[in-house]
N, C-alpha and C positions, 0 to 999 in steps of 0.2 A: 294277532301277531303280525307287526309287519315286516314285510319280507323285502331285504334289499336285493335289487337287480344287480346280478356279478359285472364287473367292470372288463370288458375285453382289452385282452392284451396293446392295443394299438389304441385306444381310449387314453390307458394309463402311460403312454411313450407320448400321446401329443400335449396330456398334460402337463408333466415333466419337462420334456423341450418349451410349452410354453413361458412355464416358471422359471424358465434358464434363463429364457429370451429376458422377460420380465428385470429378473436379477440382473444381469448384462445391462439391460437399459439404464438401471437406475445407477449403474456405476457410470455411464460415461455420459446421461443427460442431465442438463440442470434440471431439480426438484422447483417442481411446481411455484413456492416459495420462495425460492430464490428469482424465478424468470418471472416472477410478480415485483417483486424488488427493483428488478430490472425498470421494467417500464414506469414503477413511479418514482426511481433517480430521474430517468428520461422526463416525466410531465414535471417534475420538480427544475431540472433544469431550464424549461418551457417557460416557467412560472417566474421564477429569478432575473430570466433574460427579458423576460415582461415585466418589471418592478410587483408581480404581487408574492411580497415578501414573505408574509406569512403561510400562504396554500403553499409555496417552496418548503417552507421550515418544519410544516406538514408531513408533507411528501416524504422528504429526508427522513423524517424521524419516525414514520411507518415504516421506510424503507429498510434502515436498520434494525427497527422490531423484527420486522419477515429474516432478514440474514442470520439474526440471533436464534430464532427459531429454525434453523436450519443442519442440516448436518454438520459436522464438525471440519469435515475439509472444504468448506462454502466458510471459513472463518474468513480469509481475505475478503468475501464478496462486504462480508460487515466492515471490514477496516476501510476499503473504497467509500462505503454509504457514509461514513463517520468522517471520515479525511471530506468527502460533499457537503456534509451537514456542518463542521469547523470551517469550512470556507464560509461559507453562508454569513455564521453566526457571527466570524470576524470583520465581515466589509461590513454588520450591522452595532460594530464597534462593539460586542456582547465577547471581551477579550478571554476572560477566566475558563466559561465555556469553551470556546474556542481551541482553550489549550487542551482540558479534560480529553475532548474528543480526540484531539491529534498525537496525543502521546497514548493513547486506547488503541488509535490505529498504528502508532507506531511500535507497540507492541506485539501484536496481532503480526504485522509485518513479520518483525524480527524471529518470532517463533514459528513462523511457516518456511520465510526464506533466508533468515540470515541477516548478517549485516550489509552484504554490499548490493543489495538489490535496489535497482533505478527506480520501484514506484516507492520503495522507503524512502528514498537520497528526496525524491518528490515530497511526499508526505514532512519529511525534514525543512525542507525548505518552507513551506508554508507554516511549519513551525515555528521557523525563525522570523518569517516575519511577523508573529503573534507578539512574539519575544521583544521584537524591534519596536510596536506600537505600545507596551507594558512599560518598556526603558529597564526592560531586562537584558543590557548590551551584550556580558557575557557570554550568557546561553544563547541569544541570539546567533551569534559570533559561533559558538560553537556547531552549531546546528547549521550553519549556511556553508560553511566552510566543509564539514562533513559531507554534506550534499554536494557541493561544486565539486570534491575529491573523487565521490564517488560514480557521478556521471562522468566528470572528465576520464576517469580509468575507464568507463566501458566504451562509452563513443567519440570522446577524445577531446583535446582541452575547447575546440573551435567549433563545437557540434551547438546545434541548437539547444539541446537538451543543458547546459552549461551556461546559455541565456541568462536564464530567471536566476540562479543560485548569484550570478555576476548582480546584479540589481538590487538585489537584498543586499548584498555586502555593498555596494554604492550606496545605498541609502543607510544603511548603517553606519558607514564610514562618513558620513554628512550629518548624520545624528552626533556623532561624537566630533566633531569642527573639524574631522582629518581631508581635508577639501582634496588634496593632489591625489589620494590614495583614492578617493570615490571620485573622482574622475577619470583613471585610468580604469577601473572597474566598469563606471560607466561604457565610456569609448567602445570598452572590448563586445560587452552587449549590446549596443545599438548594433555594431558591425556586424556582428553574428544575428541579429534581428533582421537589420537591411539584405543581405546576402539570401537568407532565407525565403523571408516574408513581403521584402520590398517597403518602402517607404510607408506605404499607405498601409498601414495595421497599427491597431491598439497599441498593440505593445512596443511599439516604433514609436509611436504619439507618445506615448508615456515617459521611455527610455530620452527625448528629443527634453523632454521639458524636465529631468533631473539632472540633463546635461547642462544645459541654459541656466540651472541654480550653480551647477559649480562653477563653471565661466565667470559668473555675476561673483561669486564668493573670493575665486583668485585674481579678479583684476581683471578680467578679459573682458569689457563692455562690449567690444564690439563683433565678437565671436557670440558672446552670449544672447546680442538682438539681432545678429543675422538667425540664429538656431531658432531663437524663439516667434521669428517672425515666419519661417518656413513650417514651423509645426502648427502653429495658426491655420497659415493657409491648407496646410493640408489636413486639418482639421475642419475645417468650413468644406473641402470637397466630402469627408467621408460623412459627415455629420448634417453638416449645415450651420447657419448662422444662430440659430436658437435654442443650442443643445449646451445641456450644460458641460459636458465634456470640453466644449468648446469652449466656452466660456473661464475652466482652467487654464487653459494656454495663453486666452487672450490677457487672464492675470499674469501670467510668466512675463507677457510683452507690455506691459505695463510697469512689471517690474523696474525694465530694463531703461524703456524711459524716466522714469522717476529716477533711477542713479546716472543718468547723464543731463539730468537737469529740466527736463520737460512734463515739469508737472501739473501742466495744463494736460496735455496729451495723455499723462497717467492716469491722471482723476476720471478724463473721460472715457478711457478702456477701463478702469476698477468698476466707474459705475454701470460701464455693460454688464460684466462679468458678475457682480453682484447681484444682479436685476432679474437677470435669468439663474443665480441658483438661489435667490428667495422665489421665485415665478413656477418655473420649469417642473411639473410633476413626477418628474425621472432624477434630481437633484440629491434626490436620497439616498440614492445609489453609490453617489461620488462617495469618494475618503473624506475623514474627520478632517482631515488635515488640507483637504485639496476645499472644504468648504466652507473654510476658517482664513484660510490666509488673505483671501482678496477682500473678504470684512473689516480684516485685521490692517491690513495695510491703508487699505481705503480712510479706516477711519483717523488711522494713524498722519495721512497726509490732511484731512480736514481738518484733522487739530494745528498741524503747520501751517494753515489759511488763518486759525482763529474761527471756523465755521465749529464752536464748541457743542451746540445741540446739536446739530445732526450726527458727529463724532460719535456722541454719548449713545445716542439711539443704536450704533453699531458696533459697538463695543456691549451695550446691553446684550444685543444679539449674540453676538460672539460668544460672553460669557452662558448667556440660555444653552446653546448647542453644547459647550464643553460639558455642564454638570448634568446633562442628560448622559455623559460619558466618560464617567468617573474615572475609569478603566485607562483610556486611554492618554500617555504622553505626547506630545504632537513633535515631531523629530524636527531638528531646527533648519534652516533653508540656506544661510548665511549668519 
């Protein structure tokens, strides 16, 4: 018979306090699972900011396994992984997905925190711009406006956070021909961009060269090639000459010469801009839309030479990129 050894009083209180402790911990530290999640958003985002797209897409997509598998109030940490993984899938023009995820997270949101909470109004807004590459204006429309409402109500209409919501409705309002109304949209984000961030940031570059389309759209030529030639340049310091980011803007300033008649000068900045996002290994990164127009336009000015083969050759192109992206409408510039 075996005989168990009696447990002394003070045995049985340090095991108890242990199990307290224990108990206690696991309420107030992240599970295992989740602080694994954690770090492979982190190497996912590593992976993304490196173009390899797929060890990203990876990453993301174990990483929402781990959060689903997790307790039930770590529900947010999965809406965050989902809202990462829809970004992804939407700069890889994979739209439909795209949506699935962000109204997953946008749900998730809404039944932890409600309606007016800032990383929904976020998640919203990359929404809408799902919405906006689909040519689903409405929702679009809806969903950006929602977001711009509900940060402006917490940190207020001039906060940074009210930026991006400002951008989507500019490019939404340029998808639909409303040019003055996305330009004053525009404006209001650069400013709150510049003010913030300073000149020299993405999102500055970005905001600088949807300004330069509506300038070009209302008549304003020569607003629109001082803007486009100051985003160049300061595109060449953050970048460099060989990036294809760069090579966006220097399509914007191409643009601008081609409508004030120097289409000598255009043809030879389109076929920089071209050169390096057929060349450039980081190209794929760019928007559908930002790696189509300077194709598009380039070949559109060789056919006004009469130079009709090399046209064709780029318009073949043009058309290969689109129906690898069925998904996507490309919002119009002018």
């Amino acid at each position: 018979m075996i005989v168990l050894p009696r447990l002394k009083p003070i045995f049985i209180t340090a095991t108890l306090l242990s199990l307290a402790f224990c108990s206690a911990w696991l309420q107030v530290e992240r599970p295992l699972l989740v602080q694994l999640a954690d770090k492979m958003d982190a190497a996912a985002n590593h992976c993304q900011d490196s173009n390899r797209i797929e060890e990203a897409k990876f990453l993301y997509k174990g990483s929402v396994f781990l959060t689903r598998l997790s307790p039930a109030r770590y529900q947010t940490e999965t809406a965050c992984s989902l809202n990462n993984l829809a970004t992804l899938e939407r700069d890889q023009e994979h739209l439909k997905e795209a949506t699935g995820y962000l109204l997953e997270s946008l749900q998730i949101f809404n039944s932890r925190w409600g309606d007016r909470h800032p990383q929904k109004a976020r998640v919203m807004n990359n929404l809408a711009e799902v919405y906006l590459y689909r040519g689903m204006y409405d929702e679009s429309e809806r969903y950006a406006e929602g977001a711009r409402a509900i940060l402006a109500d917490r940190f207020g209409d001039d906060s940074i956070e009210v930026a991006q919501p400002l951008s989507t409705l500019s490019d939404l309002r340029r998808a639909q021909g409303k040019f003055v109304s996305a330009k004053i949209c525009c404006e209001k984000s650069l400013s709150i961009l510049g003010r913030y961030y300073g000149e020299k940031h993405p999102l500055c570059l970005s905001a600088m060269g949807d300004l330069t389309c509506c300038y070009s759209a209302l008549g304003q030529p020569k607003a629109a090639e001082s803007l486009a030639r100051k985003a160049h340049e300061l595109s060449i310091e953050m970048y460099g000459k060989q990036n294809p980011k760069t090579a966006v803007l220097l399509s914007n300033l191409a643009c601008c010469m081609q409508k004030k008649g120097d289409l000598v000068g255009a043809e030879r900045l389109l076929r920089e801009s071209v050169r390096l996002l057929q060349s450039h290994p980081s190209a794929q990164g760019i928007c559908l839309s930002n790696r189509v127009a300077p194709r598009a336009n380039l070949a559109w000015l060789l056919r006004e030479q009469n130079k009709k083969e090399e046209a064709q050759k780029l318009e073949e192109e043009v058309q290969t990129i689109l129906s690898a992206n069925p998904q996507t409408i490309l919002p119009r510039s002018d």
